[in-house]
C-alpha positions in Angstrom: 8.3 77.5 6.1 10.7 77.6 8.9 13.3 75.1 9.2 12.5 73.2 12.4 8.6 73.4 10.8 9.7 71.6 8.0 11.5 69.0 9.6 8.9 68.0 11.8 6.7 68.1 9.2 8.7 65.9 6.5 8.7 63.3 9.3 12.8 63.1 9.0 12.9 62.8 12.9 10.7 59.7 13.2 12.2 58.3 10.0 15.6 58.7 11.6 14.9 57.1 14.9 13.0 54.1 13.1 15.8 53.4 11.5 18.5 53.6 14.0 16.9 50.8 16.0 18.6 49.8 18.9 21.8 52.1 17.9 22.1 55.6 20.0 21.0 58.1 18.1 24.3 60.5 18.2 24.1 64.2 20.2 22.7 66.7 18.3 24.5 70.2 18.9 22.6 72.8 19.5 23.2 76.2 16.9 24.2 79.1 19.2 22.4 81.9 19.3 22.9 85.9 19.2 21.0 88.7 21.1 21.6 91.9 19.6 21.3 95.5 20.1 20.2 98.3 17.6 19.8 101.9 18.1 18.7 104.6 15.9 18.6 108.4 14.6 14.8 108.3 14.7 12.0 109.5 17.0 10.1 106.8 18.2 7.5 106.1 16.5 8.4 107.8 13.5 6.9 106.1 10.2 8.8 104.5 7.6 12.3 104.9 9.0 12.0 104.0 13.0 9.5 101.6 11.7 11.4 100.1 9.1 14.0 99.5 11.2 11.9 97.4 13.9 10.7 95.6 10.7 14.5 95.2 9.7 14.4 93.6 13.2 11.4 91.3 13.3 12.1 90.3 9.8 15.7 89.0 10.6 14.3 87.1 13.6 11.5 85.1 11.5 14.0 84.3 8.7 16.8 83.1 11.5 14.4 81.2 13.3 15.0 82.9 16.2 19.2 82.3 16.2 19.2 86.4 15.6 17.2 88.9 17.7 17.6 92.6 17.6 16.4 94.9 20.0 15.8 98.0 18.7 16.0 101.5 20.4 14.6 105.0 19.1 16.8 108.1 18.9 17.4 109.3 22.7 16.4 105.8 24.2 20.0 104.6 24.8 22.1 106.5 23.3 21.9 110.2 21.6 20.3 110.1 17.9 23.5 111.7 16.9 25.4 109.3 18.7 24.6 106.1 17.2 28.0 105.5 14.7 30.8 106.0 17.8 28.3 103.4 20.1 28.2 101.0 17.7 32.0 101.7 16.6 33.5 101.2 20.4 30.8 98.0 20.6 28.8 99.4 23.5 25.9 97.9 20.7 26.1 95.8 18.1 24.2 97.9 15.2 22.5 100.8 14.5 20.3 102.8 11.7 20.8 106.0 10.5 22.5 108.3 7.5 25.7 108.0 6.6 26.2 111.6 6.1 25.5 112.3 9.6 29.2 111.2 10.3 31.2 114.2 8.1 32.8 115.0 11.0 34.3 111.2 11.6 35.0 111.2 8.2 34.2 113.8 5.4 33.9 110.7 2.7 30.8 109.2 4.8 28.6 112.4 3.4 28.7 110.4 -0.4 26.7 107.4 0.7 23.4 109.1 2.0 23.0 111.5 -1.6 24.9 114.5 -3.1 23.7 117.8 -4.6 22.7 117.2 -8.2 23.8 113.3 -7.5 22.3 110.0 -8.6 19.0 109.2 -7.9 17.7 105.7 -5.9 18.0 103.8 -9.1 21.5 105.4 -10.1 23.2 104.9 -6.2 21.8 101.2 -6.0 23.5 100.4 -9.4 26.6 102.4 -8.0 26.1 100.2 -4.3 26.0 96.8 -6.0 26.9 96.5 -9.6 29.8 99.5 -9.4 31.9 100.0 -6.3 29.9 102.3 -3.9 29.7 99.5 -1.5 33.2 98.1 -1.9 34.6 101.9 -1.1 31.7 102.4 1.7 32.8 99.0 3.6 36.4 100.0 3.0 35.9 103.3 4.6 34.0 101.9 7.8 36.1 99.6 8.9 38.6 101.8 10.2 36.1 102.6 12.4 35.2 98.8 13.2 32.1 99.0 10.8 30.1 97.1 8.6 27.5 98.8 6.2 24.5 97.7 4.3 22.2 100.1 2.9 18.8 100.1 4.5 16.1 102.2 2.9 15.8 105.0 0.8 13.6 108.5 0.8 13.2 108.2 -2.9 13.3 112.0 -4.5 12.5 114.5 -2.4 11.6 118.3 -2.3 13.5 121.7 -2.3 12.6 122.7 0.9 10.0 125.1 2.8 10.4 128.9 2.6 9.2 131.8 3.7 10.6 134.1 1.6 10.3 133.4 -2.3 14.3 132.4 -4.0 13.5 134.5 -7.4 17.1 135.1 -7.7 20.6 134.7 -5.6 20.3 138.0 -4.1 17.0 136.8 -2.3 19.3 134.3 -0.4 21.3 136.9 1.0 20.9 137.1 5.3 18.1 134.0 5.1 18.5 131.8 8.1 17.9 128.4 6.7 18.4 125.1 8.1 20.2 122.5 5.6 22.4 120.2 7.3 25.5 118.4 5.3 26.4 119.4 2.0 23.6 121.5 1.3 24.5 123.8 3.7 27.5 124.3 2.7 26.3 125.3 -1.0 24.0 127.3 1.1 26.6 129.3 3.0 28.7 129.9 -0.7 25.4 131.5 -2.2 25.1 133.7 0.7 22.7 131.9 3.1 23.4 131.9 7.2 23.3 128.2 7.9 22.5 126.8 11.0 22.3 123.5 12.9 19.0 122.5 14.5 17.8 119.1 16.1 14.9 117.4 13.9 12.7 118.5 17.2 13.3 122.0 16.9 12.7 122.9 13.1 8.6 123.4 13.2 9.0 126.0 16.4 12.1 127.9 14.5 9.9 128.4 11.1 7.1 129.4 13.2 8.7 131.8 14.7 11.4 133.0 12.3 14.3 132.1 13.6 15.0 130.8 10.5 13.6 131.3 6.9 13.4 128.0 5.8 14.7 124.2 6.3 14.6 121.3 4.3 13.3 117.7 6.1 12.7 114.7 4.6 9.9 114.5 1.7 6.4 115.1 1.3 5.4 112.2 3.9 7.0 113.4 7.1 7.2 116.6 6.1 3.4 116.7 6.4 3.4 114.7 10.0 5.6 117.2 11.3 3.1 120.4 10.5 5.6 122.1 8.0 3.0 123.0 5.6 1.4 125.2 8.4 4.4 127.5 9.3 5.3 127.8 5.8 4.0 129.9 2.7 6.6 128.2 -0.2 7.6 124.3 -0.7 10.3 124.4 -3.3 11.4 121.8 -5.8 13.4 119.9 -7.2 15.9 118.6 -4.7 18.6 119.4 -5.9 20.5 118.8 -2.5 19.2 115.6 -2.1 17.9 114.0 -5.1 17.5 110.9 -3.0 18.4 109.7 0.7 19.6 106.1 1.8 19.5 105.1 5.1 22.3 102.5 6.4 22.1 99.6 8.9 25.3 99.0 10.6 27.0 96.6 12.0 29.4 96.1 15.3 32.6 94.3 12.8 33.5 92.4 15.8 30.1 91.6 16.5 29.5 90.8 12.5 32.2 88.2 12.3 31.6 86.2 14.9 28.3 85.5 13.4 27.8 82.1 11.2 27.8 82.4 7.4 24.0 81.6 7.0 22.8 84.3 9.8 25.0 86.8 7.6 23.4 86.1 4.5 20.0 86.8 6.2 21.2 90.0 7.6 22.4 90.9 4.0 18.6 89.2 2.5 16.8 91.7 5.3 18.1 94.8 4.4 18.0 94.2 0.5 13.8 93.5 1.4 13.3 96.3 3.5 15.2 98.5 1.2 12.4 97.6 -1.4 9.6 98.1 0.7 10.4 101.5 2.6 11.4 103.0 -0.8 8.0 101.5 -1.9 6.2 103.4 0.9 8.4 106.8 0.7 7.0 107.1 -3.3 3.6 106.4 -2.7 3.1 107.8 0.7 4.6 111.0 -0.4 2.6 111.2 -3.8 -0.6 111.3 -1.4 1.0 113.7 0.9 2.2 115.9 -1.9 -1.8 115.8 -3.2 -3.1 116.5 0.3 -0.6 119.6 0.4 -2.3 121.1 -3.1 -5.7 120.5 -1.9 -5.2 122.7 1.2 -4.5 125.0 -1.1 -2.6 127.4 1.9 1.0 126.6 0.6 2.4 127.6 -3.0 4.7 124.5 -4.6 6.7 126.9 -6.6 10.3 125.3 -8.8 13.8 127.3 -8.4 14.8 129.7 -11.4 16.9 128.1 -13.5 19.3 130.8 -13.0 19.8 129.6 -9.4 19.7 126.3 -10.2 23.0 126.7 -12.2 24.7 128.8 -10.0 23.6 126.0 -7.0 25.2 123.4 -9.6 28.7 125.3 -9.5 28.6 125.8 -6.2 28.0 122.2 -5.3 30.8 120.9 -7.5 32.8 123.8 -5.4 31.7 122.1 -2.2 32.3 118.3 -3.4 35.7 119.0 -4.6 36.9 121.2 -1.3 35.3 117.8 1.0 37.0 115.3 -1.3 40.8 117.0 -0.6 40.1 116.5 3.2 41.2 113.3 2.8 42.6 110.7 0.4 39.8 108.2 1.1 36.8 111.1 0.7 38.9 111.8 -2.9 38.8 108.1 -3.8 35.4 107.9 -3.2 34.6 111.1 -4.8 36.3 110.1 -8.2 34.9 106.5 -8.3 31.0 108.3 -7.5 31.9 110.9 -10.2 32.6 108.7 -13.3 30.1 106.0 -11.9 27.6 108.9 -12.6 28.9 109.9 -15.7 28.0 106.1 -17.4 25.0 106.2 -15.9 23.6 109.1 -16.8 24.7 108.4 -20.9 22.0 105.8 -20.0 19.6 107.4 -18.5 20.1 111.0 -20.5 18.1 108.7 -23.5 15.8 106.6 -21.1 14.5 108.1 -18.4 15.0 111.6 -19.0 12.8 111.0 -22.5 10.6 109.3 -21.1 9.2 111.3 -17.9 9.6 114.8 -20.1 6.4 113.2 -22.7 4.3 111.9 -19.4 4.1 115.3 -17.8 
């Protein structure tokens, strides 16, 4: 129940002026009130994360009562999809959602907060974000920037990518075009790969017509939406360039501060739900993609050799260890990740991984 609801409906107001009488009843001041602005990385439209975040939105307005609104803005509405982090930074709006990796080039230490190559999964970054010191560093980081960050939704696992070519050994890789932004792409580029940059709008016309040899996107879900699965003979897995992907929300620090304690708490309560229900969505939206995919029966879902795998697992230390001695901060980060992973996966190397190998 909302709070002025409830007031009106526990009869405090009458009960109050019956009992004041003759006496004035003393000025009641009203809470102020914030209007905000959010833009996005996201088509319009596009399920799970543009919509997500206008859910972000409506949800913070029903649990403020209204104090809080949030306009929110697609990708290209008002400002460029790649341009959301310096808006928000320089306060032209007051939030914005996206991928922290997106940023490398602000700062190479933002790339650790979306997913790593052979990294943690969701479970493993969320106990790194809030029972280690991932959100600590990633708080400490941003606000050189004037930043505030909360994660907001994750991808859950996703795949290897779509190929055209089959990757039965390292030579194979040699003078592909593929499209892996981040990290990735730099593992790419080490095993041989050419690596370039595309827009999200441009990847299904470059597959189709060979301008490149393969890209990864997001997962099974959107993957499908986007047509992959028709320009494409091979979907790879596992993902071992992004073995999950969280989203951020984040906020103006000027803007952030000058908002009450309470309507804090419900920005913080908003994200943590919506967190819960787009990784929700991303599992089981993707498992029904994924079966959709087989059915079709026109694309082969094919694993990496091992003997790629392990030279992608070198290379990807390789990569993590030249980003991390860009900066101080990105080597901070780095280590604290690194031996966060390291306990966790003690746990999960007797949990998890012995579980899931007797249920397939």
């Amino acid at each position: 129940m909302k709070r002025r609801e409830f007031l009106k409906k526990s009869g405090i107001g009458l009960a109050a002026g019956v009992a004041a009488g003759a006496v004035a009843a003393p000025a009641v001041l009203a809470k102020p009130s914030f209007s905000w602005k959010m833009v996005t990385s996201w088509p319009a439209g596009m399920p799970i994360l543009q919509t997500g975040a206008e859910r972000f939105a409506k949800l913070v307005d029903e649990l403020s009562d209204g104090e809080l609104t949030i306009e929110v803005y697609a990708g290209g509405e008002l400002v460029p999809p790649m341009g959301a982090f310096d808006a928000v930074s320089q306060g032209m709006v007051q939030c914005y959602h996206s991928a922290s990796y997106y940023w490398a080039g602000n700062h190479p230490g933002t790339q650790w907060f979306t997913s790593v190559p052979f990294g943690m999964n969701t479970a493993g970054y969320n106990a790194w974000f809030h029972a280690g010191n991932g959100l600590a560093l990633w708080e400490e980081l941003y606000a050189r920037f004037n930043l505030v960050p909360r994660p907001l939704g994750s991808t859950s696992f996703q795949m290897g990518g779509w190929f055209n070519k089959k990757v039965d050994s390292l030579e194979a890789l040699k003078g592909l075009k593929l499209r892996f932004p981040g990290l990735a792409g730099k593992v790419y580029s080490k095993a041989g790969a050419s690596v370039v940059l595309l827009p999200g709008g441009e990847v299904y016309t470059s597959l189709e017509r060979g301008v490149i040899d393969a890209t990864d996107w997001v997962g099974p879900v959107l993957d499908l939406r986007m047509g992959l699965n028709r320009v494409a003979k091979y979907y790879y897995t596992p993902a071992w360039q992004e073995p999950t992907g969280f989203t951020e929300v984040v906020f103006n620090k000027a803007a952030y501060e000058a908002l009450p304690a309470d309507l804090k708490a419900v920005l913080d309560a908003a994200a943590a739900k919506m967190t819960s229900v787009m990784l929700a969505e991303f599992d089981i939206q993707s498992a029904r993609a994924l079966a959709e995919i087989r059915a079709e029966g026109k694309v082969e879902i094919v694993s990496f050799p091992d003997e790629v795998l392990a030279t992608f697992r070198t290379l990807s230390a390789e990569v993590l260890e030249e980003e991390a001695e860009k900066d101080p901060m990105a080597r901070k980060i780095h280590d604290d990740y690194k031996a966060f992973m390291a306990e966790w996966l003690s746990w999960t190397a007797v949990t998890d991984k012995e579980y899931f190998a007797r249920m397939v």
